[in-house]
C-alpha positions in Angstrom: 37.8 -62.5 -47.9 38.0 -63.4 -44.6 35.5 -63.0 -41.4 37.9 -60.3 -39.4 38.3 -58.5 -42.9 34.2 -58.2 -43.6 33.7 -57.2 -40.2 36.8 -54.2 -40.4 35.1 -53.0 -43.3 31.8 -53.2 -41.7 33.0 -51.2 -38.7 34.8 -48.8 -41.1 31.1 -48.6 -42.8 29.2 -47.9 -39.2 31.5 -45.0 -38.3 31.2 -43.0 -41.1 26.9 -43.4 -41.0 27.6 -42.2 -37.3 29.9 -39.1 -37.9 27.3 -38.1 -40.7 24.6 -38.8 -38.6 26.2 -36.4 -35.6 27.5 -33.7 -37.9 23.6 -33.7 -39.2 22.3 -33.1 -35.8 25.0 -30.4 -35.2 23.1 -28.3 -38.4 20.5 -26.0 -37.6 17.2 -26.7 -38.8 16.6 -25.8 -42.5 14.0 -22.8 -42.1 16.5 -21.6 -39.9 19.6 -21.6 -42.4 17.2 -20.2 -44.8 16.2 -16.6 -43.9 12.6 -15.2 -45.0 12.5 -13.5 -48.2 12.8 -10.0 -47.6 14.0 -10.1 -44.2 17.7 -10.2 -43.4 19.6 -13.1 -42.1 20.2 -13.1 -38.4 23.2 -14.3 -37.1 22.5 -16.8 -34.2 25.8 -16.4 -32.1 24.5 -15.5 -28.9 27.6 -12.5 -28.1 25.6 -10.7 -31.1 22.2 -11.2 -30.4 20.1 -7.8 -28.8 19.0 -8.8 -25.2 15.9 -7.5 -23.8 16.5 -8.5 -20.2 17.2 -12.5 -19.9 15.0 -12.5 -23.2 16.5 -11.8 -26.7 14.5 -9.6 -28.9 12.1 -12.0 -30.3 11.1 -13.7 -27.5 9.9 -10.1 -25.5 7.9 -9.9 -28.7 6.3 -13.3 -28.2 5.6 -12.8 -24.8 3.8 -9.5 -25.3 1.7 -11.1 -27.9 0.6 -13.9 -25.5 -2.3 -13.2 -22.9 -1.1 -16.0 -21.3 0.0 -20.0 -22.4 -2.4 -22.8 -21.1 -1.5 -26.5 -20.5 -3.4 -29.6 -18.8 -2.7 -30.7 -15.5 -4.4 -34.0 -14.2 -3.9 -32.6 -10.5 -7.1 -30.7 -8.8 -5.3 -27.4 -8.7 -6.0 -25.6 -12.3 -3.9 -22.9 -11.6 -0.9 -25.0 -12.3 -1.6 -25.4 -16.2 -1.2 -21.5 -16.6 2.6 -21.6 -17.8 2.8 -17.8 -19.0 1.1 -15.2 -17.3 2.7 -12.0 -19.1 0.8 -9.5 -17.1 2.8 -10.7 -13.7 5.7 -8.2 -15.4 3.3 -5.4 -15.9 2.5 -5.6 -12.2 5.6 -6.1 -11.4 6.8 -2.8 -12.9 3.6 -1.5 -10.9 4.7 -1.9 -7.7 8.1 -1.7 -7.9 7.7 1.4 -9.8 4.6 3.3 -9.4 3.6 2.1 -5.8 7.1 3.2 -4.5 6.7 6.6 -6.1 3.5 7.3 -4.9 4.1 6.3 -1.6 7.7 8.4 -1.5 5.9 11.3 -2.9 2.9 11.4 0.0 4.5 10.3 2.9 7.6 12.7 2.2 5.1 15.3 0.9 3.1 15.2 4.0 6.3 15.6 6.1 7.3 18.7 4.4 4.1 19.7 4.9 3.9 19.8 8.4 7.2 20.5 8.9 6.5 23.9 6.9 3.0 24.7 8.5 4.5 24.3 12.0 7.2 26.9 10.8 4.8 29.2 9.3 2.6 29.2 11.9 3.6 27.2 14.9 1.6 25.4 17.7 -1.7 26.1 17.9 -2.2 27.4 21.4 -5.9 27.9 23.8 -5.5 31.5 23.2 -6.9 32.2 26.4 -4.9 29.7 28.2 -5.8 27.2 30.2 -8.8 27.6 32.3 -7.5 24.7 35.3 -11.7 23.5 34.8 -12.2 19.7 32.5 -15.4 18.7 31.1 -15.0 15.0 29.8 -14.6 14.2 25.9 -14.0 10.9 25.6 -15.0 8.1 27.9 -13.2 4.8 28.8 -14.8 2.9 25.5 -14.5 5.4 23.1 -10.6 5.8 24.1 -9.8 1.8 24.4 -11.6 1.8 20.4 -9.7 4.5 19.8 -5.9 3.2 21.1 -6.8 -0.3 19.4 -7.7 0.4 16.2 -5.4 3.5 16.3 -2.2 1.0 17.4 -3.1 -2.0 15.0 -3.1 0.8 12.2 0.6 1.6 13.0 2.0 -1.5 13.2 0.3 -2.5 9.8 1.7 0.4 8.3 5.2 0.4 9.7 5.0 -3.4 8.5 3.5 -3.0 5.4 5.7 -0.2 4.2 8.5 -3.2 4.7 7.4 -4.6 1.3 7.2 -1.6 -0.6 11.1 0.3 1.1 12.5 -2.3 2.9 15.2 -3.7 0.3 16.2 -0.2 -0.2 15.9 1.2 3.8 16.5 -1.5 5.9 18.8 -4.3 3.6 21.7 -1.8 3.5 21.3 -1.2 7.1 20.4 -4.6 8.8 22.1 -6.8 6.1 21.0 -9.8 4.6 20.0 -12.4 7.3 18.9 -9.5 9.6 16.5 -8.5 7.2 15.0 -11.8 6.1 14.4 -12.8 9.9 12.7 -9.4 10.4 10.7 -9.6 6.9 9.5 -12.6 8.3 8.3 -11.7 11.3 6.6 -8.2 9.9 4.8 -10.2 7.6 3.5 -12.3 10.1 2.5 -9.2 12.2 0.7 -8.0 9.4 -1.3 -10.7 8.5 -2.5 -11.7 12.3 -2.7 -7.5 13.3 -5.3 -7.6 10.3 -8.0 -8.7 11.9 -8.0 -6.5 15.0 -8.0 -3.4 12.5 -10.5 -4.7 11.1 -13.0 -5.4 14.0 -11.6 -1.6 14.9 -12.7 -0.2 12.0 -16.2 -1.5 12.9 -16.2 -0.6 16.6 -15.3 3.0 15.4 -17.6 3.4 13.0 -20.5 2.1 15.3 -19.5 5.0 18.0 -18.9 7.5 16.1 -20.9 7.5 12.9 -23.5 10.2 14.7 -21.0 12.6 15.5 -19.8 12.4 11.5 -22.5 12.9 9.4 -21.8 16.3 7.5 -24.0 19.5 9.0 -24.2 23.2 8.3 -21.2 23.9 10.4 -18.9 22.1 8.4 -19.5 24.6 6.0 -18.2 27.0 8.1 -15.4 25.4 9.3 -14.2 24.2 5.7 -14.3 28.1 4.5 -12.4 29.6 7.6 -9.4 26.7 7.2 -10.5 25.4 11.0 -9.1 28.7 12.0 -5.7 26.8 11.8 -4.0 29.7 9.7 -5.5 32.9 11.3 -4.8 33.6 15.0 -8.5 34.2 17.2 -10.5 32.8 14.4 -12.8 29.8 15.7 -15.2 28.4 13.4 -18.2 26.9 15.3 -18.0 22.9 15.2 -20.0 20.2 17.0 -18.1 17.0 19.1 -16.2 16.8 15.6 -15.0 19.5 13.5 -15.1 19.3 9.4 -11.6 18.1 9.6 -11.5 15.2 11.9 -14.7 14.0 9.7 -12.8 14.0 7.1 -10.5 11.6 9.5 -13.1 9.4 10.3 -14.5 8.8 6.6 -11.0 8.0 5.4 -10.3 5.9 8.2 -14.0 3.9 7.6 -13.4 3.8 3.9 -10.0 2.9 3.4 -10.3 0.4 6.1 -13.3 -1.5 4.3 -10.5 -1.0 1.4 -8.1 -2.4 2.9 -9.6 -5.1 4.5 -11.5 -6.4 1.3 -7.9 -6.2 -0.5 -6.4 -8.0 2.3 -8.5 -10.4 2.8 -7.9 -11.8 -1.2 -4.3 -12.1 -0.4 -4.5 -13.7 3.0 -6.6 -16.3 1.3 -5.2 -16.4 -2.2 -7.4 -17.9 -4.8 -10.5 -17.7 -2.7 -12.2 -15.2 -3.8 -10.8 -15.3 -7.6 -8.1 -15.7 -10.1 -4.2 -14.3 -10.3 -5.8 -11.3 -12.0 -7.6 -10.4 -9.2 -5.3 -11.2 -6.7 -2.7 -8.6 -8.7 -5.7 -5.8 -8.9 -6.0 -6.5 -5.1 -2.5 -5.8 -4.1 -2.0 -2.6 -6.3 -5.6 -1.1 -4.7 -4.3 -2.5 -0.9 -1.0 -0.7 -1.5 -2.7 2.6 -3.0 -5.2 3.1 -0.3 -2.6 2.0 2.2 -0.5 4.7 1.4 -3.2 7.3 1.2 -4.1 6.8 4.4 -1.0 6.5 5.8 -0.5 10.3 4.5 -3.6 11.2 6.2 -3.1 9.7 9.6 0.3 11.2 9.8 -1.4 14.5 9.4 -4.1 13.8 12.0 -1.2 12.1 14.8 0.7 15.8 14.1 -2.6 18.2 15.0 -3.3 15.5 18.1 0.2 15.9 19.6 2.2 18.7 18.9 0.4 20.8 16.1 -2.4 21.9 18.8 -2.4 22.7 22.7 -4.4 20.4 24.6 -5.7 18.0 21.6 -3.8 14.8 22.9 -5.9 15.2 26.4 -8.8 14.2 24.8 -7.6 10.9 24.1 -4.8 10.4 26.8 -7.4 11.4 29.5 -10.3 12.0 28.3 -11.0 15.2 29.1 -10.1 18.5 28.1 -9.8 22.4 29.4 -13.3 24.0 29.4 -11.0 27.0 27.2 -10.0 24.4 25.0 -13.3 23.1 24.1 -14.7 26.1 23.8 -12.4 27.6 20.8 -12.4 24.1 18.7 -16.1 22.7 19.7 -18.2 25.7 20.8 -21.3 24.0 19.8 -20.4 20.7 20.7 -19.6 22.8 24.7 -22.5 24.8 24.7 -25.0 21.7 24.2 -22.9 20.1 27.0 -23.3 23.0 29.1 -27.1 23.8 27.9 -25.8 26.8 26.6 -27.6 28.2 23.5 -24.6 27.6 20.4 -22.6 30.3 19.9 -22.6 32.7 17.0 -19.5 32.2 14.6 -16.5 34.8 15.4 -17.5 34.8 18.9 -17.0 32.8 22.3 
């Protein structure tokens, strides 16, 4: 036998082990050939398997039995070794479902809700007209505390409700490269426009917090509706009424809400882990769009829901007639006047 002959049959030999050795690894496993007694065989082409997403059947079950896969990283940052985190798809689902419907149901709400008062019962006029004589409301500080935190709050909301309608409002309308640039810059906005809300909310609450603590005339005003739904009825109220109160307390709360909330996402990881960060962003977006609701409520009765109302900030001061149907006691102290009984002027 000669040398080329061996090494034919030797080649011959090697490419056989080789095939054999590829058509092995082309097999699946043995457990998987094999089904589990009592279960039926599933078939493994992927046109027949039941999707769940971008996730067959099986794996949705594995992910919703793990809280979460941990590895090791050698880097400083921990947060890297979490691999799985399944509760990022329930609040997902949160705010891309919940959030939006809460927030379509009370700011559309609160529209049709004006929008049917004012057609029920229309402006809400100084019955006796106006006198022609001011007393001053508001001074230059109250109104400047008043404009900023008032003007910070709008441009936070307008770009805040962005995140939660913007891919189904604006997208369509501005297109795609439109909409990123503007996303880009509202979100900026919002982050920087933060902090003057916030030092607003303090300023305002430091001014007014006197004027708001709840007294026996609330009582009244509460039980007579602010004499907003029955013409000549003027429930007796100090320099605020029950209603703008109410105002101010949503205003103080939700913005020490909202300013905690924001505060763990403009400094991510600070303050806790991606739990809390998650928790943080569903309260910022609930409060957020409560008090959204009840500002557009309040901007409605200050401008065109009530006669003379916007003079008291715009000015500062209002018609003596004026103050004297919303804030008779509030006008009699001014005037040394003993306070009115209720029903009368």
């Amino acid at each position: 036998m000669t040398f080329a002959s061996i090494a034919t049959r030797l080649g011959r030999a090697g490419l056989v082990v080789a095939l054999g050795l590829f058509a092995i690894g082309l097999m699946p496993p043995a457990e998987a050939q094999t089904p589990i007694q009592g279960q039926p065989q599933q078939s493994y082409n992927t046109r027949e398997r039941p999707q769940v997403g971008l996730m067959d059947s099986n794996d949705a079950e594995l992910l919703r039995a793990l809280r979460g896969a941990q590895g090791i990283v050698s880097i400083p940052d921990a947060k890297a070794a979490v691999l799985i985190q399944p509760q990022g798809r329930n609040w997902r689902q949160t705010m891309e479902g919940t959030i939006r419907s809460l927030g379509t149901w009370l700011v559309l709400g609160m529209l049709a809700l004006i929008i049917a008062f004012f057609l029920l019962r229309g402006r809400v006029t100084i019955e006796r007209g106006p006198s022609g004589r001011l007393v001053q409301r508001f001074n230059g500080v109250e109104r400047f505390v008043h404009w900023f935190t008032a003007s910070s709050f709008i441009v936070l909301a307008l770009t805040g409700l962005n995140v939660t309608f913007g891919r189904h409002v604006l997208l369509p309308l501005l297109g795609p490269d439109l909409f990123s640039s503007a996303s880009l810059a509202f979100k900026y906005a919002h982050n920087y426009i933060a902090f003057a809300f916030m030092i607003g909310v303090v300023l305002t609450f430091l001014i007014w917090v006197i004027y708001n603590l709840p007294n026996r005339h609330d009582l009244e005003w509460i039980a007579a509706g602010g004499g907003l739904f029955r013409r000549g009825e003027h429930p007796p109220a100090g320099k605020f009424n029950a209603g703008q109160k109410v105002i101010f307390w949503s205003v103080i709360v939700g913005g020490v809400a909202l300013s905690v909330t924001g505060l763990y996402m403009l400094f991510p990881f600070q303050f806790g882990d991606i739990h809390s960060q998650q928790l943080m962003t569903v309260i910022h977006a609930i409060v957020a769009l409560v008090l959204i609701a009840i500002i557009i409520a309040h901007i409605y009765i200050g401008t065109l829901g009530m006669e003379g109302a916007f003079d008291a900030m715009g000015t500062g001061k209002v018609d003596e007639n004026w103050a004297r149907e919303h804030h008779s006691v509030w006008y009699a102290q001014l005037k040394g006047q003993p306070a009115p009984k209720y029903g009368h002027d």
